[in-house]
Backbone bond lengths (Angstrom), bond angles and torsions (degrees), N, CA, C in turn:
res aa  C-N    CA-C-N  psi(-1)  N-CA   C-N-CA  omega(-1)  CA-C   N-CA-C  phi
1 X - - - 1.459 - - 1.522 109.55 -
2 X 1.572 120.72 144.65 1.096 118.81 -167.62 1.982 111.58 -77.66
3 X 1.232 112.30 149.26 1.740 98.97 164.38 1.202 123.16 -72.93
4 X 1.537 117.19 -12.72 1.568 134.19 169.85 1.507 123.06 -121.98
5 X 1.613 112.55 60.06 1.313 120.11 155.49 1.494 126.75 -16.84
6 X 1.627 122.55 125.66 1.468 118.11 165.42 1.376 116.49 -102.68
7 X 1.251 123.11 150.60 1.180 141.62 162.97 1.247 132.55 -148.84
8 X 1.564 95.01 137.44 1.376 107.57 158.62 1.859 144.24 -114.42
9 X 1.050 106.53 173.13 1.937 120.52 -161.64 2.505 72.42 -55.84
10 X 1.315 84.47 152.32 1.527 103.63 178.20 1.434 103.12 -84.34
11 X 1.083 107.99 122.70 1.854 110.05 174.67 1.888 107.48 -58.72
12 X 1.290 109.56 -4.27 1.506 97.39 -178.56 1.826 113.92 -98.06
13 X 1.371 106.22 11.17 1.176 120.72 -176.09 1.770 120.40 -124.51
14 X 0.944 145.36 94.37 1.182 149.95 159.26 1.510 134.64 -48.70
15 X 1.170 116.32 123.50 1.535 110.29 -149.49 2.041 100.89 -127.01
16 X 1.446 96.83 102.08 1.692 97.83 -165.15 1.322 106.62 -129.35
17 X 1.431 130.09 155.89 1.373 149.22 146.68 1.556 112.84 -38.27
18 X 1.563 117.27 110.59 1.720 97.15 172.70 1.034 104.27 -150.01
19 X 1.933 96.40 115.00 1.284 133.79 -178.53 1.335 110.34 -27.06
20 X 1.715 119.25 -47.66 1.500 129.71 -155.71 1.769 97.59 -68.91
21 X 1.409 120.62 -34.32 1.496 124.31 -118.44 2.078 81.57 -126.54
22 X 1.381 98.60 -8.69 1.450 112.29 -161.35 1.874 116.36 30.96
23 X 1.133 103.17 45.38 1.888 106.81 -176.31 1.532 95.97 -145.39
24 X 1.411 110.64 152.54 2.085 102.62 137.95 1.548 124.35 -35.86
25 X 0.990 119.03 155.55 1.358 119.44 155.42 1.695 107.22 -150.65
26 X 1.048 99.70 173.95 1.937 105.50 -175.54 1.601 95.18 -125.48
27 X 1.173 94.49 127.30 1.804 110.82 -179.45 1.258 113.60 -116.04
28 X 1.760 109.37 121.66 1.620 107.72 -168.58 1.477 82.98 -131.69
29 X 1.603 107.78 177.06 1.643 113.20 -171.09 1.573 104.78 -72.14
30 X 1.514 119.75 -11.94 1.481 105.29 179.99 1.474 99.90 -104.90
31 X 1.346 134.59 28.78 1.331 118.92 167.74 1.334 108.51 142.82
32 X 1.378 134.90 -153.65 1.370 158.35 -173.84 1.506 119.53 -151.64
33 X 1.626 98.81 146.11 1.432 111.47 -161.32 1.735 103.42 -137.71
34 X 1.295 116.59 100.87 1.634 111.73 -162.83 1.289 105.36 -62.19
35 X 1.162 143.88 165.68 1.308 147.78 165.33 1.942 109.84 -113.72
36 X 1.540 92.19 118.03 1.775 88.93 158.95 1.742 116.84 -49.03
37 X 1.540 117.51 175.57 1.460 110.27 156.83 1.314 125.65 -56.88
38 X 0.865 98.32 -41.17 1.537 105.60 -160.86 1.756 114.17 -82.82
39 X 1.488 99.21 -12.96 1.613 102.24 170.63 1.100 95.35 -97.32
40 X 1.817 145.37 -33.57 1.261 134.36 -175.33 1.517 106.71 -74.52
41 X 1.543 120.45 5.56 1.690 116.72 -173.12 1.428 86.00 -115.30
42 X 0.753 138.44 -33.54 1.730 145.71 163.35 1.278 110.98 -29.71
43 X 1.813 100.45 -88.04 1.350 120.71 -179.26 2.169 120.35 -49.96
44 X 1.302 101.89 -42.21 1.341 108.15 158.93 1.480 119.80 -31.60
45 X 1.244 120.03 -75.03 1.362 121.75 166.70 1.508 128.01 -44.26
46 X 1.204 126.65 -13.27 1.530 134.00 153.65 1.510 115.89 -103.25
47 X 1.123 104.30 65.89 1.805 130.20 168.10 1.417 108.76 -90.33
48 X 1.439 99.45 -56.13 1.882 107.93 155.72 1.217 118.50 -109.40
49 X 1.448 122.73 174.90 0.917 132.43 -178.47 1.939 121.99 -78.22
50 X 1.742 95.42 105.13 1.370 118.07 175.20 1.148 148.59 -129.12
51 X 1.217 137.00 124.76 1.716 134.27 -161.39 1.425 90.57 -60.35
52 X 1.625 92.36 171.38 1.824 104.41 -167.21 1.587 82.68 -100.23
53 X 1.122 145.20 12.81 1.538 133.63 162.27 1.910 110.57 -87.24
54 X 1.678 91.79 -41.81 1.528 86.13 -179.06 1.804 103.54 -68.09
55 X 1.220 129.60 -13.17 1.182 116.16 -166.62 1.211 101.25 -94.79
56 X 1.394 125.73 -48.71 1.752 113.86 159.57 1.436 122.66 -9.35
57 X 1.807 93.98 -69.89 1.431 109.52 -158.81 1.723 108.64 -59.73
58 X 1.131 119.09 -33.16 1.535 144.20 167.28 1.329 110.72 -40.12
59 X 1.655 103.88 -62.69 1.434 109.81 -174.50 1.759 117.13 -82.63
60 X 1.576 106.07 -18.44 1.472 109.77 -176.86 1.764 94.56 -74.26
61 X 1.345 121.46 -38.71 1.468 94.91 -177.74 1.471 129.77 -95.08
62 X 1.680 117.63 -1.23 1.191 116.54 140.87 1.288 141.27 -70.43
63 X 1.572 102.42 3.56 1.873 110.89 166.08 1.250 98.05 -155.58
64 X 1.570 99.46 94.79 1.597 99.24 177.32 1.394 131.80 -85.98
65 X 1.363 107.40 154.95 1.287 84.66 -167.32 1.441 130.56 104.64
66 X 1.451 111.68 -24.54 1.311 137.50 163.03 1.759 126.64 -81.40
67 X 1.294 109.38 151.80 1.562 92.59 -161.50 1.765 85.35 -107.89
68 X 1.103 142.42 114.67 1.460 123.02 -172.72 1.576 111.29 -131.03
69 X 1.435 95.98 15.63 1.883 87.51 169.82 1.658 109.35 -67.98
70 X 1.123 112.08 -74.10 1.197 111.23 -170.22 1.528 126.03 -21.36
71 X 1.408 113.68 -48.38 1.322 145.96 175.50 1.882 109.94 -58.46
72 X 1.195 99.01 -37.40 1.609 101.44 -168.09 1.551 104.41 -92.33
73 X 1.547 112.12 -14.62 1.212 115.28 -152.89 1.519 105.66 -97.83
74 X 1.761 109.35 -23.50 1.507 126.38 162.17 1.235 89.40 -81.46
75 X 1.253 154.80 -116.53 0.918 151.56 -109.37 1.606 114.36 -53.20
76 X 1.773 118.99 -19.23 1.386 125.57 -172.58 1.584 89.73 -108.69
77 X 0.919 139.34 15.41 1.337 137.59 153.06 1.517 119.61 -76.76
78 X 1.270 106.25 -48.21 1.914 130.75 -162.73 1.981 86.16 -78.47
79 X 1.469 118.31 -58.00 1.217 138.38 -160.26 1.845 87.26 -56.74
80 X 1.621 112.57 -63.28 1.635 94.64 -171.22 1.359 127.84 -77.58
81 X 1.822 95.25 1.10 1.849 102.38 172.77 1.752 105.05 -80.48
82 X 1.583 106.50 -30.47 1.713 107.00 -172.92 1.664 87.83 -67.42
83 X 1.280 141.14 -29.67 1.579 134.13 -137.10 1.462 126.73 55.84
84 X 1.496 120.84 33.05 1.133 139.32 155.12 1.691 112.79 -63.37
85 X 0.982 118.75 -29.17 1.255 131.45 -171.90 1.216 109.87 -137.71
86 X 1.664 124.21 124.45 1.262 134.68 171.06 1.426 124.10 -118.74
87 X 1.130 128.20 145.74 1.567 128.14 -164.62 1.886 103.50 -72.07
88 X 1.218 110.36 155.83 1.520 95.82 -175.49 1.699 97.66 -107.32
């Protein structure tokens, strides 16, 4: 098994802009799940298949200056317990 797992967003979940809801949300056949920013800037980056280091590194230099492992590293924990995210 790798020490740097990839993943990606679950094809059974849909991840859209909604005008009504003014946020992301993720749309599955039993419903909808709004997304904060910062989980919809998260989840963005697993479009393809990516370790949660390359997505750090992604997000540390689009907000520099920011410390955001910790943050990304719960949030892709909770994300592969919902099955929003699956290992590739």
């Amino acid at each position: 098994m790798s020490d740097d797992p990839k993943y990606q967003r679950n094809a059974m979940f849909r991840m859209q802009f909604e005008k009504a809801q003014d946020c992301h949300v993720l749309l599955f056949p039993e419903g909808m799940v709004k997304l904060s920013e910062s989980a919809a800037e998260i989840l963005t980056q697993f479009d393809s298949p990516r370790s949660v280091l390359e997505v750090i590194a992604q997000l540390e230099e689009k907000f520099p200056g920011v410390d955001l492992a910790q943050d990304v590293n719960e949030f892709v924990e909770v994300a592969r317990d919902k099955k929003w995210l699956e290992n590739c």
